[in-house]
Biopython code that builds the backbone (N, CA, C, O; Angstrom):
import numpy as np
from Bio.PDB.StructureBuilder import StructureBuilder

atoms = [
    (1, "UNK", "N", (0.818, -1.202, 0.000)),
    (1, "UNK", "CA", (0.000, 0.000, 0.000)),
    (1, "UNK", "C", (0.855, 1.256, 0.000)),
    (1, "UNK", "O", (0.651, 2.409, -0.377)),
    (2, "UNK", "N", (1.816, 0.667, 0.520)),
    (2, "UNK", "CA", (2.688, 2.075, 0.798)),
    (2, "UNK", "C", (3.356, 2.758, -0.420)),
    (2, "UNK", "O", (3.841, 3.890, -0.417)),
    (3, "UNK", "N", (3.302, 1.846, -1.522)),
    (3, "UNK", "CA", (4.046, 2.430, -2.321)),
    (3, "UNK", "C", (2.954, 2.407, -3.887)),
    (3, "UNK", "O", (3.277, 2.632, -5.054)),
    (4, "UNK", "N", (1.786, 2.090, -3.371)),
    (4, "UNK", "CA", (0.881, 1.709, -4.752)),
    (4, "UNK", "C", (0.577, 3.057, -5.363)),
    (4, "UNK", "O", (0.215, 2.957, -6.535)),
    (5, "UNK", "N", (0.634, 4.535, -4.799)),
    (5, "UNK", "CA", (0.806, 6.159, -5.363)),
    (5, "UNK", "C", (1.647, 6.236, -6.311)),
    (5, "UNK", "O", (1.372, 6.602, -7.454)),
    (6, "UNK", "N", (3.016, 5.813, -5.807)),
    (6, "UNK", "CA", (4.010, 6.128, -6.519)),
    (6, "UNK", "C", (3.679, 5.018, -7.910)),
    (6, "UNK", "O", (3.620, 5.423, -9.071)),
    (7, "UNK", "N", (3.487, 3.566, -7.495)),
    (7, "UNK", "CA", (3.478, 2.908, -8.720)),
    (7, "UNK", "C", (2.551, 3.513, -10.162)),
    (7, "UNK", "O", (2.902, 3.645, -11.334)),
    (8, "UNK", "N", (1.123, 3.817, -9.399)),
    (8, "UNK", "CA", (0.249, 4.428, -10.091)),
    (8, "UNK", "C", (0.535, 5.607, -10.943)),
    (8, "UNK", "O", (-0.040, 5.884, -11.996)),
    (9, "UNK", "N", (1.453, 6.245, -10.392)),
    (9, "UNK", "CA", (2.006, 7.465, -11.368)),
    (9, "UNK", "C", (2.984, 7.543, -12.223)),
    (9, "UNK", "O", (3.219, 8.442, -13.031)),
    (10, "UNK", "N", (3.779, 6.181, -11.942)),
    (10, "UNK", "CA", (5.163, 6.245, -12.564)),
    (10, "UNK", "C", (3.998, 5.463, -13.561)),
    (10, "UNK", "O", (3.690, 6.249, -14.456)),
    (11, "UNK", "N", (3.263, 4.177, -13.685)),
    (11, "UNK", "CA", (2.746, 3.842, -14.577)),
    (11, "UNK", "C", (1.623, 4.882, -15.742)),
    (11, "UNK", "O", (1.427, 4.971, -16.954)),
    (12, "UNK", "N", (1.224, 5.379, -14.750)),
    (12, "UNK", "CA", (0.543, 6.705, -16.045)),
    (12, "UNK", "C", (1.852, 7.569, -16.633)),
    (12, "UNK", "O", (1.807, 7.753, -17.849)),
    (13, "UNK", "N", (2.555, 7.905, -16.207)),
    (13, "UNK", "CA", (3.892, 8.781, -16.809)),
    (13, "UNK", "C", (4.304, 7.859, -17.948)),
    (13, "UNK", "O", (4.067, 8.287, -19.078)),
    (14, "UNK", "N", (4.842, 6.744, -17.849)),
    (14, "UNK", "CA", (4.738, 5.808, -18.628)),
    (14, "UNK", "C", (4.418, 5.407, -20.106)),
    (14, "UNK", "O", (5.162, 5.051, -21.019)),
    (15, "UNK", "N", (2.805, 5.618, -20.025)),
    (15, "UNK", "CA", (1.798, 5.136, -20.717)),
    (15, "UNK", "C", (1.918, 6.197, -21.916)),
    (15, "UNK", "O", (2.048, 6.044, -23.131)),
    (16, "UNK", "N", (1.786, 7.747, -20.797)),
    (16, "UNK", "CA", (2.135, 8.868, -21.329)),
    (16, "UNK", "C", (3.099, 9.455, -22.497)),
    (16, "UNK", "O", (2.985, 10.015, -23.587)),
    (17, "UNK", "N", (3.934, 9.075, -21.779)),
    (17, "UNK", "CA", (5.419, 9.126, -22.766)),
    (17, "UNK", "C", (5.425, 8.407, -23.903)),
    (17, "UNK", "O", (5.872, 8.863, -24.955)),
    (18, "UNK", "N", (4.863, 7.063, -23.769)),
    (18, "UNK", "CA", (4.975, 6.055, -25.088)),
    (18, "UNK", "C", (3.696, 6.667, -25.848)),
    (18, "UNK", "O", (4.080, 6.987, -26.972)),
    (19, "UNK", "N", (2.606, 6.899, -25.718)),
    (19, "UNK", "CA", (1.732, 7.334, -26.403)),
    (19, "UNK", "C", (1.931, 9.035, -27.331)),
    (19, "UNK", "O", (1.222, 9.223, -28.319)),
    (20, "UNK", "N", (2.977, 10.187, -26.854)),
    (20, "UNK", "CA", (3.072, 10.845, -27.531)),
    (20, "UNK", "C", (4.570, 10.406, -28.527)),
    (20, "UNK", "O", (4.944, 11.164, -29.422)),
    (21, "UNK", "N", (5.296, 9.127, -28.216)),
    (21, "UNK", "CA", (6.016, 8.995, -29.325)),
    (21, "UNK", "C", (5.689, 7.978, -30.322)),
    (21, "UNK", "O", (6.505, 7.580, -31.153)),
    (22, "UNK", "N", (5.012, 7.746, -30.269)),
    (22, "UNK", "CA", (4.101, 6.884, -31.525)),
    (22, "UNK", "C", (3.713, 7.269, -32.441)),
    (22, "UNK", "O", (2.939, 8.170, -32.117)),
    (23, "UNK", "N", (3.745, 7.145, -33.848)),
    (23, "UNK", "CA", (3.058, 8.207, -34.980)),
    (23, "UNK", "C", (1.627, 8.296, -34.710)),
    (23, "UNK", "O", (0.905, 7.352, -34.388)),
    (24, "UNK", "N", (1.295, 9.467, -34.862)),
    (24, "UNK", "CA", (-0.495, 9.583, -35.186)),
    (24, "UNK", "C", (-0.834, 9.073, -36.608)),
    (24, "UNK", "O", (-0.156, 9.444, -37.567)),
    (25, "UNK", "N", (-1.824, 8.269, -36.743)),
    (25, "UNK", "CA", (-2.158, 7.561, -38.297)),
    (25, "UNK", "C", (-2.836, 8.792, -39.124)),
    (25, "UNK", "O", (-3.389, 8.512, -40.187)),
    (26, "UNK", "N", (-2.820, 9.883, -38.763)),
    (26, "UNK", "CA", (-3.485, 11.318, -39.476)),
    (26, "UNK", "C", (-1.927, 11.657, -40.033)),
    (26, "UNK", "O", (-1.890, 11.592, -41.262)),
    (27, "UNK", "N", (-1.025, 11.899, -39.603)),
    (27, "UNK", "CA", (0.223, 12.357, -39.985)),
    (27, "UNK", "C", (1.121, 11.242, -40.796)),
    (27, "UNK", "O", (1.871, 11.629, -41.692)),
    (28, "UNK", "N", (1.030, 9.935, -40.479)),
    (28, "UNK", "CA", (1.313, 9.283, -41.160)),
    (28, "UNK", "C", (0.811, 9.056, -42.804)),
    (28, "UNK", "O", (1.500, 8.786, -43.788)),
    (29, "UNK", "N", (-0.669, 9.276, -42.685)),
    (29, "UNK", "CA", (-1.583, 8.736, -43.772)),
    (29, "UNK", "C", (-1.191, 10.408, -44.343)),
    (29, "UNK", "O", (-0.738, 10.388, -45.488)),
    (30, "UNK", "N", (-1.263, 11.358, -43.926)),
    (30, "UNK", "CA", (-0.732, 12.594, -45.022)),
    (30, "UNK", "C", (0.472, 12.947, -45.382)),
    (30, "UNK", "O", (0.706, 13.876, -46.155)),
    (31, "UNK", "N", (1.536, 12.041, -44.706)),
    (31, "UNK", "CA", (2.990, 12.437, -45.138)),
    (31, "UNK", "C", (3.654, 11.290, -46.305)),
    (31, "UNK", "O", (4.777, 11.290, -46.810)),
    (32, "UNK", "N", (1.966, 9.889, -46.607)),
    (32, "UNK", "CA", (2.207, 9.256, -47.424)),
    (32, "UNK", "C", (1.528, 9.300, -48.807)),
    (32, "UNK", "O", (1.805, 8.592, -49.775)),
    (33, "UNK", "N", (0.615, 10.233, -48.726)),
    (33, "UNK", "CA", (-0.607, 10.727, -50.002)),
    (33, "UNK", "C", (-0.022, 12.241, -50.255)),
    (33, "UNK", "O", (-0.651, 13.011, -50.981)),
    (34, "UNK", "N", (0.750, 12.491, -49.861)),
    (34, "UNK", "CA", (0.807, 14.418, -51.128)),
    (34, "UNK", "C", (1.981, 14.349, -51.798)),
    (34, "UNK", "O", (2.889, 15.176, -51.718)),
    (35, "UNK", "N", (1.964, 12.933, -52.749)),
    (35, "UNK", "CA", (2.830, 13.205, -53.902)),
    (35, "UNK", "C", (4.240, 13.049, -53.903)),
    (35, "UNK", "O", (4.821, 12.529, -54.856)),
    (36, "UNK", "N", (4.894, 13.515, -52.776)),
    (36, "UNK", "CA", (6.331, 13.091, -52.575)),
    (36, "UNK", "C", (6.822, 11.550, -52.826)),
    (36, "UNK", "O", (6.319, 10.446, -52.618)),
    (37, "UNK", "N", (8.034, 12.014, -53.368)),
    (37, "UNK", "CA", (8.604, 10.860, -53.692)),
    (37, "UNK", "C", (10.140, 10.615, -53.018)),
    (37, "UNK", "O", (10.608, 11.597, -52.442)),
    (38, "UNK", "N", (10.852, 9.547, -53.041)),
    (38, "UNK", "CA", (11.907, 9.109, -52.592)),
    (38, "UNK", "C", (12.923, 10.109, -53.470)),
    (38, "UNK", "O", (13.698, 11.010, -53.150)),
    (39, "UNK", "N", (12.474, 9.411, -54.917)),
    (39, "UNK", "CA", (13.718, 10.195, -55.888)),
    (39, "UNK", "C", (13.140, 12.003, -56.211)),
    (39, "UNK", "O", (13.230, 12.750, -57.185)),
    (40, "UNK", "N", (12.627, 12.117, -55.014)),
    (40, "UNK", "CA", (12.720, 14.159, -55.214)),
    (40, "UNK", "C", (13.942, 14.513, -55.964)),
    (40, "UNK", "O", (15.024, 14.053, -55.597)),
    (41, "UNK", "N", (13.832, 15.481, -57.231)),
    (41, "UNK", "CA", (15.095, 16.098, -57.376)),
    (41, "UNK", "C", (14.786, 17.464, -56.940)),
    (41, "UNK", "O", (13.639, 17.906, -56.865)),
    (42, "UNK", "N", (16.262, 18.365, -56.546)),
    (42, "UNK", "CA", (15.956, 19.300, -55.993)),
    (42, "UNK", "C", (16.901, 20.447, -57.202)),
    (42, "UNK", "O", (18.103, 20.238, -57.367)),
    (43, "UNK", "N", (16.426, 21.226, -57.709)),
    (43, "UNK", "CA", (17.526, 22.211, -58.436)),
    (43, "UNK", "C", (17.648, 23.699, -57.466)),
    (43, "UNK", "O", (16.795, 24.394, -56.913)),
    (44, "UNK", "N", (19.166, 23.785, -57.576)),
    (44, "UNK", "CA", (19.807, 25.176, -57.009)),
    (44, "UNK", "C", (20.446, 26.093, -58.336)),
    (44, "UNK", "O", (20.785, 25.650, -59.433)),
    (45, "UNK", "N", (20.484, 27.309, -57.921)),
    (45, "UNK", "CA", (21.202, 28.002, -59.154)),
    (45, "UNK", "C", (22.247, 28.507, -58.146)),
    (45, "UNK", "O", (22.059, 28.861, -56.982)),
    (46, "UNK", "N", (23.532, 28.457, -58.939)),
    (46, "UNK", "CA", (24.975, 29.067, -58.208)),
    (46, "UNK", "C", (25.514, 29.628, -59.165)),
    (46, "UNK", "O", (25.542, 29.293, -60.349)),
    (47, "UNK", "N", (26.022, 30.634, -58.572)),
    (47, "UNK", "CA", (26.873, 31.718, -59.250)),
    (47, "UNK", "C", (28.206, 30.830, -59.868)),
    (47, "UNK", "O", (27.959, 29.631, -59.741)),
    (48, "UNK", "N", (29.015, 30.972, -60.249)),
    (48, "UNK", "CA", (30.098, 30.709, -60.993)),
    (48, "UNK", "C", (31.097, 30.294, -60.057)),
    (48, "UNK", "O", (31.735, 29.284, -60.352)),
    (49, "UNK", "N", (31.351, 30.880, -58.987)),
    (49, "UNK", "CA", (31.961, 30.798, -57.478)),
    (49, "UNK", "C", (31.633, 29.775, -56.926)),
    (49, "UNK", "O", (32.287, 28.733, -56.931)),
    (50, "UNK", "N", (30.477, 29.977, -56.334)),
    (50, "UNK", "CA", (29.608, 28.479, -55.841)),
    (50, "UNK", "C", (30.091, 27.285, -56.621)),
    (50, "UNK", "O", (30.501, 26.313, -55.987)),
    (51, "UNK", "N", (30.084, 27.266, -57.821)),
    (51, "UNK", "CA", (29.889, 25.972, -58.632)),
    (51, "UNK", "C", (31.294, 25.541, -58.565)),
    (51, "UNK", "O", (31.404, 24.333, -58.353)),
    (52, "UNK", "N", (32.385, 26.179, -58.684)),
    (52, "UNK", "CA", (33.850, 26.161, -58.610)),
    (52, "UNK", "C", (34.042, 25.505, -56.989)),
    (52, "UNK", "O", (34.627, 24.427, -56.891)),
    (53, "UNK", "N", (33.705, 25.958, -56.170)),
    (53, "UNK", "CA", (33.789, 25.723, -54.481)),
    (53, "UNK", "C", (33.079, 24.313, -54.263)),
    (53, "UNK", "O", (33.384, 23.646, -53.274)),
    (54, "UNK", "N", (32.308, 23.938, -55.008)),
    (54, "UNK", "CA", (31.448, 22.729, -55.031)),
    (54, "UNK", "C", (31.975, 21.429, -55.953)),
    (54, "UNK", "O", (31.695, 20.232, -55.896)),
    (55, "UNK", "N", (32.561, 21.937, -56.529)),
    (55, "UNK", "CA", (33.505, 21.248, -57.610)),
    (55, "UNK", "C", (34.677, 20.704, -56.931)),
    (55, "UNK", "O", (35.218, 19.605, -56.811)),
    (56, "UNK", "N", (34.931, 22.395, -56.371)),
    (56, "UNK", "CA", (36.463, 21.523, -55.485)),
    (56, "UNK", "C", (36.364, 20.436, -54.237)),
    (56, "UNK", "O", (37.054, 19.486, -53.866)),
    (57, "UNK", "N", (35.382, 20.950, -53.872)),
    (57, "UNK", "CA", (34.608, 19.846, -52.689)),
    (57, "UNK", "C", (34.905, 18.763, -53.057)),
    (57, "UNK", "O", (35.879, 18.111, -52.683)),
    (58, "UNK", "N", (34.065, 18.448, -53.858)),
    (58, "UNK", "CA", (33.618, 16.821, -54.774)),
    (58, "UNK", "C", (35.109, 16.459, -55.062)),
    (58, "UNK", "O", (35.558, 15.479, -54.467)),
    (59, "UNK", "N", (35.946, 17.168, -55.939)),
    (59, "UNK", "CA", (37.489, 16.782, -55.911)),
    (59, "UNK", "C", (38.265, 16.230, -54.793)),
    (59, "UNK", "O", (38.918, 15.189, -54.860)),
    (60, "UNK", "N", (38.132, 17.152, -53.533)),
    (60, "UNK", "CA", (39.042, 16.601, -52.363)),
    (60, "UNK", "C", (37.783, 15.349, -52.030)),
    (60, "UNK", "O", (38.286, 14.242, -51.838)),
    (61, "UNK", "N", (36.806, 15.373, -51.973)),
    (61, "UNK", "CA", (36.150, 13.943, -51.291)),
    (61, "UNK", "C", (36.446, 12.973, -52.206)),
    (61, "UNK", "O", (36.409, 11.845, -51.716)),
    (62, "UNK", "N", (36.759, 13.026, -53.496)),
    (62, "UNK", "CA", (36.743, 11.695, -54.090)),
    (62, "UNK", "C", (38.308, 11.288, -54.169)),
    (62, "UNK", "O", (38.511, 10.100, -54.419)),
    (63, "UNK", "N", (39.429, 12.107, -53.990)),
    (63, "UNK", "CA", (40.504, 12.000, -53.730)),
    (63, "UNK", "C", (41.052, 11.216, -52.397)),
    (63, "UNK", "O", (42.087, 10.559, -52.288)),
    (64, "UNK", "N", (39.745, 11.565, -51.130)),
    (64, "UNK", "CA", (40.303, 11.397, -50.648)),
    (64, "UNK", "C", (39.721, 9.923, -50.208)),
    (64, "UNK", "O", (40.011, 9.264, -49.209)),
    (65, "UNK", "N", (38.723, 9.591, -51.372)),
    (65, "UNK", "CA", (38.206, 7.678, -50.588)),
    (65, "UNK", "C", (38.894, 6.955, -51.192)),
    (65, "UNK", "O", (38.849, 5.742, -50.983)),
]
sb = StructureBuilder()
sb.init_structure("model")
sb.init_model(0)
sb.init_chain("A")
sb.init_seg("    ")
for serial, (resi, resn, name, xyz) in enumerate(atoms, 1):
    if name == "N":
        sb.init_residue(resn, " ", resi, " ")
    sb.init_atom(name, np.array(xyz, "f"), 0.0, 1.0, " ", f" {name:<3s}", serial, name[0])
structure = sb.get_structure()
C-alpha cells in the first residue's frame, strides 16, 4: 500500500510518454498521399563561385576515398 501512489504514477507517466512517441495515423496517412517521392530532385542556381567551391569539394572527397 505504501508504495501503490508512486506505482500508479510512474505507470501513467509511462503510458504517457509512449503514447506521444508513436506516430499519429493522421500524420502518417498525409505524409504518405501528397505526392512526394523518394527520388525528389531538388535544383539550385549558383553563381560561378559556388559551382567552382562545389567542384572543389567533390574533388578533395573523391581523392580522398
Amino acid at each position: 500500500m505504501k508504495f501503490s501512489l508512486a506505482f500508479v504514477l510512474i505507470a501513467l507517466f509511462a503510458v504517457i510518454t509512449i503514447s506521444q512517441a508513436l506516430p499519429r495515423p493522421e500524420e502518417t496517412a498525409a505524409s504518405n498521399n501528397d505526392g512526394t517521392s523518394v527520388n525528389t530532385k531538388i535544383e539550385i542556381e549558383l553563381t560561378k563561385e559556388q559551382a567552382l567551391v562545389v567542384e572543389a569539394m567533390g574533388r578533395k572527397l573523391s581523392s580522398s576515398l
